[in-house]
N, C-alpha and C positions, 0 to 999 in steps of 0.2 A: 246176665248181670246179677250179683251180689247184691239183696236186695235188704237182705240183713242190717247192715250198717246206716242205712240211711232210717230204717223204720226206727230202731233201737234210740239214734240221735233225737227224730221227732217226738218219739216217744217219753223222752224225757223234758223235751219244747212243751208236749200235751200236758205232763205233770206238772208243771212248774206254772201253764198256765189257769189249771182247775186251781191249786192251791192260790195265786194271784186273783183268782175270782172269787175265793172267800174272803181276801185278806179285810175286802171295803161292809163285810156283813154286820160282824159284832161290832164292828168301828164306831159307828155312830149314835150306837147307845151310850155307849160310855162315853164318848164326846160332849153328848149334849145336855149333861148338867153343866159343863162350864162353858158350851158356844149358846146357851139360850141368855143368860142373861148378860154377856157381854155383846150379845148383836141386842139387846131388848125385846126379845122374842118372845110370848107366852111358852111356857113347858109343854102345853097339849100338840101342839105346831107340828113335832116329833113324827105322832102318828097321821100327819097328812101327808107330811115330805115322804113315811116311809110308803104311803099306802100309792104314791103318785108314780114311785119309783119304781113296786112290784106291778103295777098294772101296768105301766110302759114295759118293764121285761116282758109280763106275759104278752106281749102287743107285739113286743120281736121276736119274741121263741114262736108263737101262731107261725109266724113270717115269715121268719126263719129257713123253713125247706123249701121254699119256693126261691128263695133270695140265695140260699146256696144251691140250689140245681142250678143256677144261673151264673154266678161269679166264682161256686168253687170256694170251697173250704178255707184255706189259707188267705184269700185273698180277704175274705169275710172278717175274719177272725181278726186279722192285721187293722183293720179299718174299728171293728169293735174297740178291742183295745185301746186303742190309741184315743175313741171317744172318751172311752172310761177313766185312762192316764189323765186326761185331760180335765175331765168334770173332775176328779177327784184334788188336782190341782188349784183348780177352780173356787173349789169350796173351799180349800186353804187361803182366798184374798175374800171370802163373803164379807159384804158390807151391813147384810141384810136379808128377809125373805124373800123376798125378789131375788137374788144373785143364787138363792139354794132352790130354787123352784127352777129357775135356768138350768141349773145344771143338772136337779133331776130329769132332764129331756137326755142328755148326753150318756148319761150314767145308768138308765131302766134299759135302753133302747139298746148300749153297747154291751150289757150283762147278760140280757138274754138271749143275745145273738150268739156270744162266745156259746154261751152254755149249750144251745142248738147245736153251734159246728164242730164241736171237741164232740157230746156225744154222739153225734151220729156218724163222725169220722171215729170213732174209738170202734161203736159197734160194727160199721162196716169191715174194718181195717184189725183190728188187733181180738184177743182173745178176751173171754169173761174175768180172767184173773185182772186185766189193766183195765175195763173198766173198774171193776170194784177199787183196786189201787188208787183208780182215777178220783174215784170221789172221796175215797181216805185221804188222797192230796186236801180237796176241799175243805172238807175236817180240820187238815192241818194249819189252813189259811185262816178259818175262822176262827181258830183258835188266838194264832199268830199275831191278829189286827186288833186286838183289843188291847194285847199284850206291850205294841209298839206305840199305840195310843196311849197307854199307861202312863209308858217309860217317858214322852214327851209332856204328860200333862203332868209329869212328877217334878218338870225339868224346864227352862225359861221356852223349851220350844212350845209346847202348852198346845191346844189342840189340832192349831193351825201348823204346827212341826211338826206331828202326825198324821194329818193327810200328805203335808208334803211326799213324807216318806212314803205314803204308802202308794200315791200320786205317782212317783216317779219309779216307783217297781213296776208300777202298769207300763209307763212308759218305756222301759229299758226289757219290759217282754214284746212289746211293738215292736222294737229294732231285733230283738232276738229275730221273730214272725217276719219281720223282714228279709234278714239274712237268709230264713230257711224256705222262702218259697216253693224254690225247686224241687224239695225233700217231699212236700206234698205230694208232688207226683208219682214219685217213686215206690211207694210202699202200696201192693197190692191189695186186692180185697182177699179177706178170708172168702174160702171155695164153700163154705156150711156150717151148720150149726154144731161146733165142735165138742160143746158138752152137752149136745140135748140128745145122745140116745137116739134112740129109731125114729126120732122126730128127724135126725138129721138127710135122711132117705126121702124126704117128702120135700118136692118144690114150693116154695111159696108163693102162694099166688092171692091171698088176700090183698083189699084193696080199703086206700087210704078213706074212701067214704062207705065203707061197710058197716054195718053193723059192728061189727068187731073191731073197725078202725077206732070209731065214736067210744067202743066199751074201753078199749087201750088209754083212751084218753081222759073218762072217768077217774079211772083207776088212779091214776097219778094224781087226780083232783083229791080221790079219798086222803090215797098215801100221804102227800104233801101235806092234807089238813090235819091228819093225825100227827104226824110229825111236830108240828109247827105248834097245835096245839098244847101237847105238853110239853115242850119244850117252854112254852112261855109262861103256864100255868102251874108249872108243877113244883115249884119252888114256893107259889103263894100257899099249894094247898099243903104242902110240906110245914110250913110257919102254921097257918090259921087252923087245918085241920089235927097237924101230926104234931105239934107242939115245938118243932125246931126252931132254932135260932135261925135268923135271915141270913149270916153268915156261912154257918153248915146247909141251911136248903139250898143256896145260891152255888154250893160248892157240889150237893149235889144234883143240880139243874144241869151244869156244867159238867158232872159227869157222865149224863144220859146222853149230851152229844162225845164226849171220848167214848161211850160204851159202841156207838154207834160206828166211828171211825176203826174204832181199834178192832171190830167185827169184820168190818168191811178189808183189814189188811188180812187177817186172818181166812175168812173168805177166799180171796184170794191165791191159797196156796191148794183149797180142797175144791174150786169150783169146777176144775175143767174134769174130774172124775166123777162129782156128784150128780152136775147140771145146773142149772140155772131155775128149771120147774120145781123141781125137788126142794132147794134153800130155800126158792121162796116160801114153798107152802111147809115149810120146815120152819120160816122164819116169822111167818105171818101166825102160826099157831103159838110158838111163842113170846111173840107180844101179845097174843090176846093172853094168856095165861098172866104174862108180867102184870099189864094191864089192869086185871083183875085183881089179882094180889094186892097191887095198887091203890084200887078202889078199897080193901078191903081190910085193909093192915092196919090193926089198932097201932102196932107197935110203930117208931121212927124208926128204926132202924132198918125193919123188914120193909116196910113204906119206901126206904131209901135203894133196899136191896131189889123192890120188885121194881123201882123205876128203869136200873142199870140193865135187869132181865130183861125188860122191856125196850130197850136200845139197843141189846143186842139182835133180840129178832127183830126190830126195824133194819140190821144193819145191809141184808141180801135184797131188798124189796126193789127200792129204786134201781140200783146197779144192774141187780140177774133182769128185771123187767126189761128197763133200757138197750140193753143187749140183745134180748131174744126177738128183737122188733122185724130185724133183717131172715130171722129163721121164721117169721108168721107170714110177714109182707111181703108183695113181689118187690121186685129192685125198683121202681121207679116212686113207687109207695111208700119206701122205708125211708126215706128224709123228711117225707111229709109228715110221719105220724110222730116220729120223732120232732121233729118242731113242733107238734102239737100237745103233746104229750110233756116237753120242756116248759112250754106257756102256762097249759094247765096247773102245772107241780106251783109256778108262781100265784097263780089265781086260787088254790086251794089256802095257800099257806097266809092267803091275803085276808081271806075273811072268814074260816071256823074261828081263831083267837079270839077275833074282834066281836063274832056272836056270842061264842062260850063267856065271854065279858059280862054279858048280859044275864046268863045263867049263874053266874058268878055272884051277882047283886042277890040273890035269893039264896041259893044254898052251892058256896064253891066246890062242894067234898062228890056234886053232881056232873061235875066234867070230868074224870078219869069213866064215867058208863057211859056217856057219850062218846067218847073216845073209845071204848072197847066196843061203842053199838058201830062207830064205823069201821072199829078194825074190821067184824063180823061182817057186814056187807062186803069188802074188801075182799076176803075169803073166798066168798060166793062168786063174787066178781072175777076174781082171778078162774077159779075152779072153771068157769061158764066162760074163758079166753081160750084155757087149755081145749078144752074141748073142741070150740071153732077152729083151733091150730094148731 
């Protein structure tokens, strides 16, 4: 059987649901100067609902490969969403924090489970170029739900006409996930690790409590904290340190994730010749370089320019890792580390920001070296995985 046409369909089910899993990200920031004080909410609240929502994800990504060894990808993934349609829903009739704390139960617990079963079905099943695509879908979503939040808070729909929306796109990829059960089955595993070189001759036989399973899982704790951290910080230290307007740092805050996504498609077209080891440690040296620059740039402009550097080489880190999991691990191994490794990326991105916060109160121009001391681990980190596999 023609196994072609079925993968091809799914694979566009995959895309539409990574980018559907960004769309609820940016959302809620920009929501919540006008849903705080029409529920009578304090402004700080914000960072508890988000911080209750990332630890419930990392709680289902952990989970995650146990929970799909057992019910299978599709079926998983169908039952997420439809949580997440739903909490998203949900928080379009909030009365209160009560009713937003409910739903963050629905909304952590079905975000990190999609995120578990699309990766580790992408890594199984398709090539390094759809993963990377996969998370430039992402990119695209997170981009997207700020965008349609905007357009509703600009308009009598107002905030609550923006989760609607964005509520019932979750819900209309559920019935997509529905329709396509069957497809899941059909689309084989990749036979090896198509862009790793002479690695691709060697069985894998590492295991999900090794040493090595645990470092895999670090790694994404680093990745994710770098990530996260400037991305939230580097627009303050753009204004306070580099003298920009809030409007130009905010535009380029916003450009270091397009740097990131637009890498990630571009990727894409050179990964399955270069490898997946290679970009990354390609990718990882230049964010440290960016980084640095970073730190170091009297100028705004250069300041702005070493941010964008620096999003590009984040852009292979996540994706080429994610993928190469199947080419370290043995087969019964590679769902577990991957749900762990998905948790992790959540539990990173939860609390370097909220430490650097603190660094911030004393001298903020001191988290871009923070951030370049974890790229540098990170390096070492990766360099000492290669090795083991």
């Amino acid at each position: 059987m023609d196994t072609r046409r079925p993968s091809l369909l799914l694979l566009v089910i995959i895309y539409f649901g990574f980018f559907s899993l960004g769309l609820p990200d940016g959302s809620f920031g920009v929501a919540w100067p006008a849903m705080h004080p029409e529920l009578g909410l304090p402004i700080g609240l914000a960072g508890t609902i988000t911080t209750v929502v990332t630890l419930l994800s990392a709680l289902s990504g952990f989970a995650g490969g146990a929970v799909i060894a057992r019910f299978r990808t599709g079926p998983v993934a169908l039952v997420s969403c439809a949580l997440t349609g739903l909490a998203l829903v949900a928080i379009a009739q909030a009365r209160g924090a009560g009713w937003l704390f409910v739903a963050a139960v629905p909304l952590g617990l079905g975000a990190g489970a999609v995120d578990t079963g699309l990766n580790g079905f992408v890594a199984r099943h398709y090539s390094a170029r759809h993963m990377n695509w996969l998370h430039a879908c992402w990119g695209g979503g997170a981009l997207c739900g700020p965008l349609i939040m905007g357009a509703t808070l600009a308009n009598a729909g107002g905030w609550r006409g923006g989760y609607r929306v964005i509520g019932a796109t979750q819900l209309a990829l559920a019935v997509v996930l529905l329709l396509s059960l069957r497809l899941w089955r059909k689309v084989p595993e990749r036979t090896g690790p198509e862009s790793s070189g002479e690695d691709a001759k060697r069985r894998p036989t590492l295991l999900a409590g090794s040493f090595a399973g645990w470092l895999s899982v670090a790694l994404f704790v680093l990745y994710a904290a770098v990530e996260a951290t400037l991305g939230v910080w580097a627009g303050s230290i753009l204004v306070t340190g580099r003298g920009l307007s809030p409007a130009t740092a905010a535009f380029a805050a916003a450009a270091f994730y397009g740097a990131i996504a637009l890498g990630r498609v571009l990727i894409g077209f050179v990964v399955e010749r270069w490898g997946n080891r290679r970009l990354v440690t390609a990718g990882t040296g230049l964010a440290l370089v960016g980084c640095a620059l970073f730190a170091l740039s009297a100028s705004p402009s250069l300041a702005a320019g070493a941010l964008l550097l620096t999003g590009l080489g984040l852009a292979p880190v996540y994706p080429c890792l994610m993928h190469e999991v199947p080419s370290r691990f043995a087969p019964e191994a590679a769902p577990v580390v991957i749900g762990r490794q998905s948790g992790a990326a959540y539990l990173g991105a939860a609390f370097l920001p909220a430490a650097a916060g603190l660094l911030a109160a004393h001298s903020i121009m001191g988290i871009p070296w923070v951030v370049a001391g974890g790229l540098g681990v990170l390096i070492l980190g990766i360099r000492a995985l290669d090795r083991m596999s």
